[in-house]
DRENTORKOL-3810 file (N, C-alpha, C; in nm, 4 decimals):
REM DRENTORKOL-3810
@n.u->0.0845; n.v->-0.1182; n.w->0.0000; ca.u->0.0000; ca.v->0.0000; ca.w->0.0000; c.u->0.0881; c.v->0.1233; c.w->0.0000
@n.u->0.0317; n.v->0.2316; n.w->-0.1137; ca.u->0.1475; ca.v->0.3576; ca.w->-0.1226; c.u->0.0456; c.v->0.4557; c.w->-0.0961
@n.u->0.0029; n.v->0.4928; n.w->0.0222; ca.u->-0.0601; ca.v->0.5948; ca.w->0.0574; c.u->0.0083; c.v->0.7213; c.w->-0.0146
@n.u->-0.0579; n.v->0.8168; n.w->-0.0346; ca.u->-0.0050; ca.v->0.9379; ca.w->-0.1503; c.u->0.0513; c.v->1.0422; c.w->0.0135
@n.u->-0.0249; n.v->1.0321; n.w->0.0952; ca.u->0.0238; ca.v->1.1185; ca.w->0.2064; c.u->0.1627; c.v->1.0312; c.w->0.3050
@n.u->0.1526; n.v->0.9411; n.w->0.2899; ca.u->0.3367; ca.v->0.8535; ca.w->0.3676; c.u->0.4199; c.v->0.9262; c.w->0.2350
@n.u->0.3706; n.v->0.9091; n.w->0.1131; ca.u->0.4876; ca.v->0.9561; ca.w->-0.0026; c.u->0.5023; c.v->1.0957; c.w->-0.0018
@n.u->0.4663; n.v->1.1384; n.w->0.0643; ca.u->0.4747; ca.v->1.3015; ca.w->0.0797; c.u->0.5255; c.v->1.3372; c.w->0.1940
@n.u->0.5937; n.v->1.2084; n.w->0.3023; ca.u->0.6072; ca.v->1.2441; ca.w->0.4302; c.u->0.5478; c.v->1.3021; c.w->0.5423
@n.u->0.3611; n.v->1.2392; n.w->0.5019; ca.u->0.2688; ca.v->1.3291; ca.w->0.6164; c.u->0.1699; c.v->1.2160; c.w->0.7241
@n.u->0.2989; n.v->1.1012; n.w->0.6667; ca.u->0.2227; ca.v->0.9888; ca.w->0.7663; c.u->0.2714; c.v->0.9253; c.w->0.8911
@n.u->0.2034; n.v->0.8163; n.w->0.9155; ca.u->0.3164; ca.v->0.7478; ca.w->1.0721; c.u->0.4396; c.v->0.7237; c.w->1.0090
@n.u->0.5075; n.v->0.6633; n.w->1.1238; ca.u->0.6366; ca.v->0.5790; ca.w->1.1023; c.u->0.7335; c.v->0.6662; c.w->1.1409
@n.u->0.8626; n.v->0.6067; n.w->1.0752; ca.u->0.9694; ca.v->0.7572; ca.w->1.1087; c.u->1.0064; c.v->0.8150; c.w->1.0372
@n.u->0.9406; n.v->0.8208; n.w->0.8769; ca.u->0.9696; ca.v->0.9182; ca.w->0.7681; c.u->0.9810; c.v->1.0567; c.w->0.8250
@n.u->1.0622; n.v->1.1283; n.w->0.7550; ca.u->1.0066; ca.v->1.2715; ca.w->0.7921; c.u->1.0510; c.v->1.3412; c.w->0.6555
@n.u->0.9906; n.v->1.4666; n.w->0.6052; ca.u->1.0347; ca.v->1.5399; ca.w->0.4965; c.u->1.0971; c.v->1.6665; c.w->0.4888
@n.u->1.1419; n.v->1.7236; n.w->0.4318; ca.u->1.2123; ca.v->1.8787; ca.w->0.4414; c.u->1.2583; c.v->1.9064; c.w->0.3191
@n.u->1.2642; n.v->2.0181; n.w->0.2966; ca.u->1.3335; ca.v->2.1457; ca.w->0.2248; c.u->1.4383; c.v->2.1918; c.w->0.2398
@n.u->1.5354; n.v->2.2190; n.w->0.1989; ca.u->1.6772; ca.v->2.2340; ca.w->0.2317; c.u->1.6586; c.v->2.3923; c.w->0.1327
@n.u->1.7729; n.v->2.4926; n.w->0.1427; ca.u->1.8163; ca.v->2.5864; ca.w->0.1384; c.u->1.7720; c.v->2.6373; c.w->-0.0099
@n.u->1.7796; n.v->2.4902; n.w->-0.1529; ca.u->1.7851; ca.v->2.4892; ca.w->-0.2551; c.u->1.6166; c.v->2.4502; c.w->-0.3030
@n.u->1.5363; n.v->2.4444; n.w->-0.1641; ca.u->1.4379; ca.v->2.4406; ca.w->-0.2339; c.u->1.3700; c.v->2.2712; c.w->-0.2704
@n.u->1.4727; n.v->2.1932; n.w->-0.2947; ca.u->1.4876; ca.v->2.0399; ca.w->-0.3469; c.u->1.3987; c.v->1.9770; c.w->-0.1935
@n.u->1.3022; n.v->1.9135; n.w->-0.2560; ca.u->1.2245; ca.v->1.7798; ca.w->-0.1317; c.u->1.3307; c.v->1.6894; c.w->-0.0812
@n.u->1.3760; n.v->1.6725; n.w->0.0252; ca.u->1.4057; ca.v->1.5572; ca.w->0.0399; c.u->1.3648; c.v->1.4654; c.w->0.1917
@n.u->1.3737; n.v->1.3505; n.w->0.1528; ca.u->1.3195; ca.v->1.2185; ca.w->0.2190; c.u->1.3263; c.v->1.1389; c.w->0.3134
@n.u->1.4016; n.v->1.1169; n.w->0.4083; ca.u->1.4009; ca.v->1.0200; ca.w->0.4909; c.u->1.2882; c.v->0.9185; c.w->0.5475
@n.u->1.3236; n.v->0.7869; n.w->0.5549; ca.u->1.2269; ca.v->0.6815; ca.w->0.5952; c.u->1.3014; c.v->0.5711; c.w->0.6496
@n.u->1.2373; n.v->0.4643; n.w->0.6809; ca.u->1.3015; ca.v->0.3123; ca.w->0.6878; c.u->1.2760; c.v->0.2438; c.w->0.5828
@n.u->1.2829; n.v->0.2928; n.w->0.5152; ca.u->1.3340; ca.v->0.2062; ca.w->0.3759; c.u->1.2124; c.v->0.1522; c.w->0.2598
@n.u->1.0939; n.v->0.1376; n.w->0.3097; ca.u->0.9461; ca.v->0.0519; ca.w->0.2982; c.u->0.9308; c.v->0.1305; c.w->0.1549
@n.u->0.9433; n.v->0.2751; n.w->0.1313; ca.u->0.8674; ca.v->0.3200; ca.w->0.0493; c.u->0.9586; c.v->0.3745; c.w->-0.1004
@n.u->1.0316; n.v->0.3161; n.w->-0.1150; ca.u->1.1281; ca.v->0.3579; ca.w->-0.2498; c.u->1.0114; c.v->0.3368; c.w->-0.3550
@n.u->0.9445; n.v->0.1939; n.w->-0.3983; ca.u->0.8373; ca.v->0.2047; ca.w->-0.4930; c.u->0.7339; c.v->0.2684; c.w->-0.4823
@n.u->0.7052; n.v->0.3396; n.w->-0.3476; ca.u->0.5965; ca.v->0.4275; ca.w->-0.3532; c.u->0.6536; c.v->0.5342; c.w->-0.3957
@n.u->0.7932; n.v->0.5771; n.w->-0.3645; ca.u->0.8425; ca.v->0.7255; ca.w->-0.4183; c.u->0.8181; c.v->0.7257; c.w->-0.5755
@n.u->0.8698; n.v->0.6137; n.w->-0.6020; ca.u->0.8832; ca.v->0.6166; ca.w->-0.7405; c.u->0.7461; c.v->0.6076; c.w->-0.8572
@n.u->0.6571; n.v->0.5262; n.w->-0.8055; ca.u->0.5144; ca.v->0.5522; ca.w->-0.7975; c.u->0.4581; c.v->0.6634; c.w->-0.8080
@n.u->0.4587; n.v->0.7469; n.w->-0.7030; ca.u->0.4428; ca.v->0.8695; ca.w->-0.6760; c.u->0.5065; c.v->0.9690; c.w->-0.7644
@n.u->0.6203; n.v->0.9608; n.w->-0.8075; ca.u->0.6597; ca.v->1.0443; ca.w->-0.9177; c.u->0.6065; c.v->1.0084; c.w->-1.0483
@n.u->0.6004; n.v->0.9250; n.w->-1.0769; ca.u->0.5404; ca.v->0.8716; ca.w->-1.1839; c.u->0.3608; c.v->0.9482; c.w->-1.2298
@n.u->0.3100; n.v->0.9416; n.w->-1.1051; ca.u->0.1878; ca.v->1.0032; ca.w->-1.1126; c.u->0.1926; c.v->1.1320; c.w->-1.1394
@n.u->0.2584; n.v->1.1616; n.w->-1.0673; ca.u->0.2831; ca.v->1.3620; ca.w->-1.1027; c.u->0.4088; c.v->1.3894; c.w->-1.2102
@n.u->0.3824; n.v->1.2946; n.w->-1.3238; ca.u->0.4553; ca.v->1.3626; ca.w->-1.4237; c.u->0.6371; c.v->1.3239; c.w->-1.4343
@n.u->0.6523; n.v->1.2015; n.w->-1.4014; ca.u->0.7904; ca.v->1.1821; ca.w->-1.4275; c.u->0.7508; c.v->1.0698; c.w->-1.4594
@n.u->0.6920; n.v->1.0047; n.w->-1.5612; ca.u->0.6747; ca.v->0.8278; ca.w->-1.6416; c.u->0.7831; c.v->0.7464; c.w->-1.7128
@n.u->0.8962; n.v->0.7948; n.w->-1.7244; ca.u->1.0294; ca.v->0.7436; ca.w->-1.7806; c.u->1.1259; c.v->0.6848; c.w->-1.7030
@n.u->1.1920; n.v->0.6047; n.w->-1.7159; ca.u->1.2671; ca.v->0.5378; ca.w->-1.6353; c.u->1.4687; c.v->0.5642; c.w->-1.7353
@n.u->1.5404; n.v->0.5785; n.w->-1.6191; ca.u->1.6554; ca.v->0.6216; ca.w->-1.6495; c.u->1.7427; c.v->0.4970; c.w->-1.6216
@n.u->1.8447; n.v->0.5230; n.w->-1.6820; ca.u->1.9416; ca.v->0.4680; ca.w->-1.6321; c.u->2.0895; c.v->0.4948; c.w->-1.6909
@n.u->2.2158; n.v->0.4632; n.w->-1.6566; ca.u->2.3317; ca.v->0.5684; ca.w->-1.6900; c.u->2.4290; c.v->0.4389; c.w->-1.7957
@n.u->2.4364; n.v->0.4960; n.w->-1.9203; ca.u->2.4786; ca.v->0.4629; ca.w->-2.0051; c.u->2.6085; c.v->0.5807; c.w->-2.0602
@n.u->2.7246; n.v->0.4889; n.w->-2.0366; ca.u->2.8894; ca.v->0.5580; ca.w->-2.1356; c.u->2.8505; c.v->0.7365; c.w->-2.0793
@n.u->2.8890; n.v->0.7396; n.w->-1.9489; ca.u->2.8392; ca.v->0.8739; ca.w->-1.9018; c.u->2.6874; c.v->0.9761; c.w->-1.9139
@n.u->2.5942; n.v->0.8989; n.w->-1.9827; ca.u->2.4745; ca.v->1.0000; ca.w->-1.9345; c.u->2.3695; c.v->0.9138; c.w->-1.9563
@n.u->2.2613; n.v->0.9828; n.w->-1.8723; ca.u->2.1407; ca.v->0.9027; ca.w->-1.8301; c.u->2.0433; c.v->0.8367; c.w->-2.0038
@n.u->1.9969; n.v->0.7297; n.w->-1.9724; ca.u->1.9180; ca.v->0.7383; ca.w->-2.1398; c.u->1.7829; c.v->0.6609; c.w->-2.0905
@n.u->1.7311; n.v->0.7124; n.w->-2.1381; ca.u->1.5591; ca.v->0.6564; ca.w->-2.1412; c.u->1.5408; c.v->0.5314; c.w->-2.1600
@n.u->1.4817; n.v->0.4512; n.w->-2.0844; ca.u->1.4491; ca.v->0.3536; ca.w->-2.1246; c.u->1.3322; c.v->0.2517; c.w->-2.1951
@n.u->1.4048; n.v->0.2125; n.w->-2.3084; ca.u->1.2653; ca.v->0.1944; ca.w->-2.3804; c.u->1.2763; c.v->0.2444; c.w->-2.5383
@n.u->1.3166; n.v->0.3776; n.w->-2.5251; ca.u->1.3557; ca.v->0.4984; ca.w->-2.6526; c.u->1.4871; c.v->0.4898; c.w->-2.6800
@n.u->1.5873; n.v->0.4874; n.w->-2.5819; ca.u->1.6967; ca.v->0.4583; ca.w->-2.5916; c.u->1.8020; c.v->0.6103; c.w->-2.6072
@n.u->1.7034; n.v->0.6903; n.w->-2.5823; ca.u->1.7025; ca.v->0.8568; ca.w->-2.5554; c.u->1.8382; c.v->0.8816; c.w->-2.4761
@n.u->1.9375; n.v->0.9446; n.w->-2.4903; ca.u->2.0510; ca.v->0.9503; ca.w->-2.4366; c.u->2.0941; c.v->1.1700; c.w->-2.3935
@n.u->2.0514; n.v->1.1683; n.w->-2.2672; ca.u->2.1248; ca.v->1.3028; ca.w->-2.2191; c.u->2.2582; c.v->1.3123; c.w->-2.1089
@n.u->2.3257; n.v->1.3980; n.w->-2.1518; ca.u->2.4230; ca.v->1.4302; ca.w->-2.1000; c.u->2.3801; c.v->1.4849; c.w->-1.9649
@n.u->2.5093; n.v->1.5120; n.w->-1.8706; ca.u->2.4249; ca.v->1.5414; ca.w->-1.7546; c.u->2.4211; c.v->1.7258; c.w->-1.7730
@n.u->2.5059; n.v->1.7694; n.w->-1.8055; ca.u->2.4262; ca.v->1.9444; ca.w->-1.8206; c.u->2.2659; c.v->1.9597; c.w->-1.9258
@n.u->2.2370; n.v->1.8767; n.w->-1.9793; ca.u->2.1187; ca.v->1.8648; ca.w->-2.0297; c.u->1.9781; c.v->1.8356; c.w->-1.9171
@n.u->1.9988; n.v->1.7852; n.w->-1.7971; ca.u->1.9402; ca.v->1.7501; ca.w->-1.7147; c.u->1.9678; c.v->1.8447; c.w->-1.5580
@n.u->1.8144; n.v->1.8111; n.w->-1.5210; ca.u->1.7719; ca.v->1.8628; ca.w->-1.4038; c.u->1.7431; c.v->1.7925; c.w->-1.2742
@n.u->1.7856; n.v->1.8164; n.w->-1.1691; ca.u->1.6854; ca.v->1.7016; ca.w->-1.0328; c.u->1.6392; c.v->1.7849; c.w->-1.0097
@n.u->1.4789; n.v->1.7938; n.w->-0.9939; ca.u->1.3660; ca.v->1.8502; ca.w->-0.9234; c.u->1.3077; c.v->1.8224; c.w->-0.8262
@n.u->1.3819; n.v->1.6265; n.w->-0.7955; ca.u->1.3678; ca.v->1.6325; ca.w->-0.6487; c.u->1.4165; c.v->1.5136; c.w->-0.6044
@n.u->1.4387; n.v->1.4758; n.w->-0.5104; ca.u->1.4778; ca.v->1.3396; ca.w->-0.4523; c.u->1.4361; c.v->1.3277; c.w->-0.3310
@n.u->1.4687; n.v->1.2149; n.w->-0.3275; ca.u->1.3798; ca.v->1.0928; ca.w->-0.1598; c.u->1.4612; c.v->1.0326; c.w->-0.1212
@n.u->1.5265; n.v->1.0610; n.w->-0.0089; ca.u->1.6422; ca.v->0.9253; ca.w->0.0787; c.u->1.5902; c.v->0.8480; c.w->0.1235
@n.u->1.6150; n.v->0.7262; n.w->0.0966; ca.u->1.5589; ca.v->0.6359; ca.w->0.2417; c.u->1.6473; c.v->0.6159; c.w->0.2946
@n.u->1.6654; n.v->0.5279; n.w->0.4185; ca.u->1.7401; ca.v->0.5253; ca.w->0.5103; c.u->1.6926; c.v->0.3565; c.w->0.6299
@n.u->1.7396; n.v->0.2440; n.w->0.5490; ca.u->1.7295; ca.v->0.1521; ca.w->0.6421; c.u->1.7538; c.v->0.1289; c.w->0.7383
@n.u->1.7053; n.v->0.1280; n.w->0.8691; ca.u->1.7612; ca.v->0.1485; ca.w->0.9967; c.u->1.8018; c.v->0.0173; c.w->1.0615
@n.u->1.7494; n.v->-0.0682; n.w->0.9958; ca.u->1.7910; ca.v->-0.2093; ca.w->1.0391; c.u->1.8746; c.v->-0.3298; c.w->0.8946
@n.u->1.8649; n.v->-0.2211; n.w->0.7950; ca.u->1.8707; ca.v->-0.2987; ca.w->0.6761; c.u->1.9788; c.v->-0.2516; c.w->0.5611
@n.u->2.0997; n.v->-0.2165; n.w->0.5719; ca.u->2.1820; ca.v->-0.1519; ca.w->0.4594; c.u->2.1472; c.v->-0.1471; c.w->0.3195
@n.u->2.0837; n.v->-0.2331; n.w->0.2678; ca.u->2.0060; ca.v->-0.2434; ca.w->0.1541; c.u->1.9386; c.v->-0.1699; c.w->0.1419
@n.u->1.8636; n.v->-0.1401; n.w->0.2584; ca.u->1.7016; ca.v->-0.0127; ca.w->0.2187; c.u->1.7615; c.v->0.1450; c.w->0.1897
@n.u->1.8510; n.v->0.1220; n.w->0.1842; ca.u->1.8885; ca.v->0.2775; ca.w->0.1606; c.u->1.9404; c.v->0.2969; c.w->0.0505
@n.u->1.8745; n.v->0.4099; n.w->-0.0476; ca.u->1.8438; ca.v->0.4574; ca.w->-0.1427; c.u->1.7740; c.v->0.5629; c.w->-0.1495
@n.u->1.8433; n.v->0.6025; n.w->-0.2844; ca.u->1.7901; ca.v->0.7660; ca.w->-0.3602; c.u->1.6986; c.v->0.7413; c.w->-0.4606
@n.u->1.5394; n.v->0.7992; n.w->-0.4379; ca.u->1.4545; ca.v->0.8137; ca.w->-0.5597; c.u->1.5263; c.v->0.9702; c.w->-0.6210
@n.u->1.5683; n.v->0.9461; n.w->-0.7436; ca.u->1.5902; ca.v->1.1415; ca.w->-0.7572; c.u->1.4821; c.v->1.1370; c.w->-0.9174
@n.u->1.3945; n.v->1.3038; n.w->-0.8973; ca.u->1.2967; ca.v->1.3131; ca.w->-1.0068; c.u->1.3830; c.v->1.4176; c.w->-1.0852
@n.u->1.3873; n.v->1.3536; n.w->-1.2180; ca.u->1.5242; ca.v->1.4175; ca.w->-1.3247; c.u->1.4259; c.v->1.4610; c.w->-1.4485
@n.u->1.4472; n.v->1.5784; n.w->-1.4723; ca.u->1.3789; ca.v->1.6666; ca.w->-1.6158; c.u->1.5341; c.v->1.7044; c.w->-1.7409
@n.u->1.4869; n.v->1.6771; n.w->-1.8639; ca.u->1.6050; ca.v->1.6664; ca.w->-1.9703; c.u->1.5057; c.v->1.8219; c.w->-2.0309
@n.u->1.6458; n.v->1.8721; n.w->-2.0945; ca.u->1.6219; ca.v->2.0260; ca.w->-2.1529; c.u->1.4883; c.v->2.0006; c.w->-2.2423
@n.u->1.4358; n.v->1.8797; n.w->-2.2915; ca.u->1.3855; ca.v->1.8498; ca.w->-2.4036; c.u->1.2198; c.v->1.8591; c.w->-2.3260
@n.u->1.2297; n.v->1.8186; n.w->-2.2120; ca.u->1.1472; ca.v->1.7671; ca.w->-2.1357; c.u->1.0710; c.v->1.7019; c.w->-2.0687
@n.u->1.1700; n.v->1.5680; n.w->-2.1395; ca.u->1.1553; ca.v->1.4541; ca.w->-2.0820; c.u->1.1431; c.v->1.4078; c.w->-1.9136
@n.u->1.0740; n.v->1.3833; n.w->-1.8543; ca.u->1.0800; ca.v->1.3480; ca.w->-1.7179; c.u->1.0984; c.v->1.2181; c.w->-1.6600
@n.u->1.1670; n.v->1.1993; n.w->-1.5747; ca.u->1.1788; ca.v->1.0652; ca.w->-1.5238; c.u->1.2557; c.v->1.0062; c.w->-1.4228
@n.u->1.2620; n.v->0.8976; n.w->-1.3578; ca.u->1.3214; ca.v->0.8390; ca.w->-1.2997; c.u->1.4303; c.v->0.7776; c.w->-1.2623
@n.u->1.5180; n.v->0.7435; n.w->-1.1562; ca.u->1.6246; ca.v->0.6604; ca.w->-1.1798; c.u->1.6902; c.v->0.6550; c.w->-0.9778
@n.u->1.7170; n.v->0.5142; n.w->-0.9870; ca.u->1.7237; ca.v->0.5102; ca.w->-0.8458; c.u->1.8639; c.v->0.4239; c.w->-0.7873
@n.u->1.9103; n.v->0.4897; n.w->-0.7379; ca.u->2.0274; ca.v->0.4505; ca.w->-0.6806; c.u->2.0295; c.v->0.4455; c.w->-0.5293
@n.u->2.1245; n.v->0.3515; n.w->-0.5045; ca.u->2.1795; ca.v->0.3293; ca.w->-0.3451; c.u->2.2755; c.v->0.4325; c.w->-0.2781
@n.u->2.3262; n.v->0.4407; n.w->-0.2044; ca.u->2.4275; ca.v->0.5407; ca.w->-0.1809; c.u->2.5053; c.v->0.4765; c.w->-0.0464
@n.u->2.6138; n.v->0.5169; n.w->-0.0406; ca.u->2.7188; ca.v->0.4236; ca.w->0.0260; c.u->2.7793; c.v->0.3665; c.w->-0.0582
@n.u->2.8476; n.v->0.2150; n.w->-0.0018; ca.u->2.9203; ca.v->0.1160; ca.w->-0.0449; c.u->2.8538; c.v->0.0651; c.w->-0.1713
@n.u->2.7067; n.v->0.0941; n.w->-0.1405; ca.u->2.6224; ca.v->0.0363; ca.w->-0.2566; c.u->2.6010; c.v->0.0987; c.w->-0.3604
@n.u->2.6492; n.v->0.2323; n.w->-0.4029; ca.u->2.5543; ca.v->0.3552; ca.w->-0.5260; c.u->2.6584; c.v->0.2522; c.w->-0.6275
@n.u->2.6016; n.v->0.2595; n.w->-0.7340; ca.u->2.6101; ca.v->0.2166; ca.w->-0.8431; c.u->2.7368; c.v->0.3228; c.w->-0.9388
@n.u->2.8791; n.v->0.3132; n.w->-0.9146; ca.u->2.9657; ca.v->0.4252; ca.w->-0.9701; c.u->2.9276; c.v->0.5032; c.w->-1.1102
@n.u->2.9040; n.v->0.3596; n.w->-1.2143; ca.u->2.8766; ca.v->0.4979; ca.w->-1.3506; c.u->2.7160; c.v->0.5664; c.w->-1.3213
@n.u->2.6516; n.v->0.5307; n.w->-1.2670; ca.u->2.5189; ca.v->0.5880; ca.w->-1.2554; c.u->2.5661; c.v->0.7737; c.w->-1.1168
@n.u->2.6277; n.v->0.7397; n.w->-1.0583; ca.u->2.6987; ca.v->0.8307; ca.w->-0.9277; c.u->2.7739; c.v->0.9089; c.w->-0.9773
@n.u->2.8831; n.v->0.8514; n.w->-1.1035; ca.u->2.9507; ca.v->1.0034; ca.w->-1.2028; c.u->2.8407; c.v->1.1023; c.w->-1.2467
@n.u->2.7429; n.v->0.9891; n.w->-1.3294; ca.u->2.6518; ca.v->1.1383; ca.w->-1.3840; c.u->2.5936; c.v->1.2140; c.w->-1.3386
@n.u->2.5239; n.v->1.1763; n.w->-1.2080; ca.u->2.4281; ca.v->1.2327; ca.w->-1.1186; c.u->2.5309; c.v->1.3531; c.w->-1.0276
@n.u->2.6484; n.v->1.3351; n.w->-1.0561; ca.u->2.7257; ca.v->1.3930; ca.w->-0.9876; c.u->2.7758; c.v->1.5809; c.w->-1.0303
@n.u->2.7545; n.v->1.5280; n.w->-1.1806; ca.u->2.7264; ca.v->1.6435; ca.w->-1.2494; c.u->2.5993; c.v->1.7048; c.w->-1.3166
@n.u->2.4849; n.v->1.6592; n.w->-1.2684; ca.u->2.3960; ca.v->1.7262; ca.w->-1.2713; c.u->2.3324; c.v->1.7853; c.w->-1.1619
@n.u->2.2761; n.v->1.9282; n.w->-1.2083; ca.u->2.2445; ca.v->2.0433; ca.w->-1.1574; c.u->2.1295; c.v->1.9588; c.w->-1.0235
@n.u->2.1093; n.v->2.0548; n.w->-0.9360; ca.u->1.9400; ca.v->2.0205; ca.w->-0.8620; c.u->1.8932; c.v->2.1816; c.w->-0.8617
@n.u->1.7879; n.v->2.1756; n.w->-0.9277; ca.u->1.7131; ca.v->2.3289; ca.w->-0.9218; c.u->1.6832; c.v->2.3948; c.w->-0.8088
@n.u->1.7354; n.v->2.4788; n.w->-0.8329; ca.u->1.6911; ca.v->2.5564; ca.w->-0.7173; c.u->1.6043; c.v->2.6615; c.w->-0.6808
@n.u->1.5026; n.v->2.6887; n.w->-0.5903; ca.u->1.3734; ca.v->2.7388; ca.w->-0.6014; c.u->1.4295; c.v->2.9067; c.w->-0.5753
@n.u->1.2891; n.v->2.9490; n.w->-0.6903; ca.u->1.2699; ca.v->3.0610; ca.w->-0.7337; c.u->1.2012; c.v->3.1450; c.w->-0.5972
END
């Protein structure tokens, strides 16, 4: 069950949500809700799924290939397994100059995935107006 209000960080448990300086959502949880994040973005307009190919993210499916100054994070979700090193992971919601929207999810630690962690590394996160 992906309640739309736990994915927004307005439910039980020990999620909590915030805003940082730049404006960018971000996430903390125990780990339960990565497919609801991703779910959840999906509904509000990010339906593409990413993944990092010979340095930049490419669509999957289309086979759509952007560089990372071509791309945007508009937002991301940490989780944070508290009993589970595995559960921890980054939903980040990524927009291409073109306007493509979409997805792509990585671990972070020992676990992030390196060529997927170069690109993301050089792309921007927007920052609010």
């Amino acid at each position: 069950m992906c309640p739309r209000a736990m994915a927004r960080g307005k439910g039980g448990g020990s999620r909590s949500a915030s805003r940082d300086q730049d404006g960018v959502k971000r996430m903390s949880g125990d780990g339960g809700d990565v497919a609801c994040a991703v779910n959840d973005l999906t509904r509000r307009g990010f339906p593409e799924d990413f993944r990092a190919v010979d340095g930049r993210l490419e669509v999957l499916g289309t086979g759509e290939r952007f560089r990372p100054e071509d791309l945007v994070i508009l937002e991301y979700h940490r989780f944070e397994g508290i009993s589970d090193p595995d559960d921890m992971a980054i939903v980040y919601g990524i927009e291409s100059a073109t306007g493509t929207r979409g997805t792509v999810v990585d671990a972070f630690g020992v676990y992030a995935d390196p060529a997927l962690s170069a690109v993301l590394r050089d792309v921007p996160i927007r920052e609010r107006a």
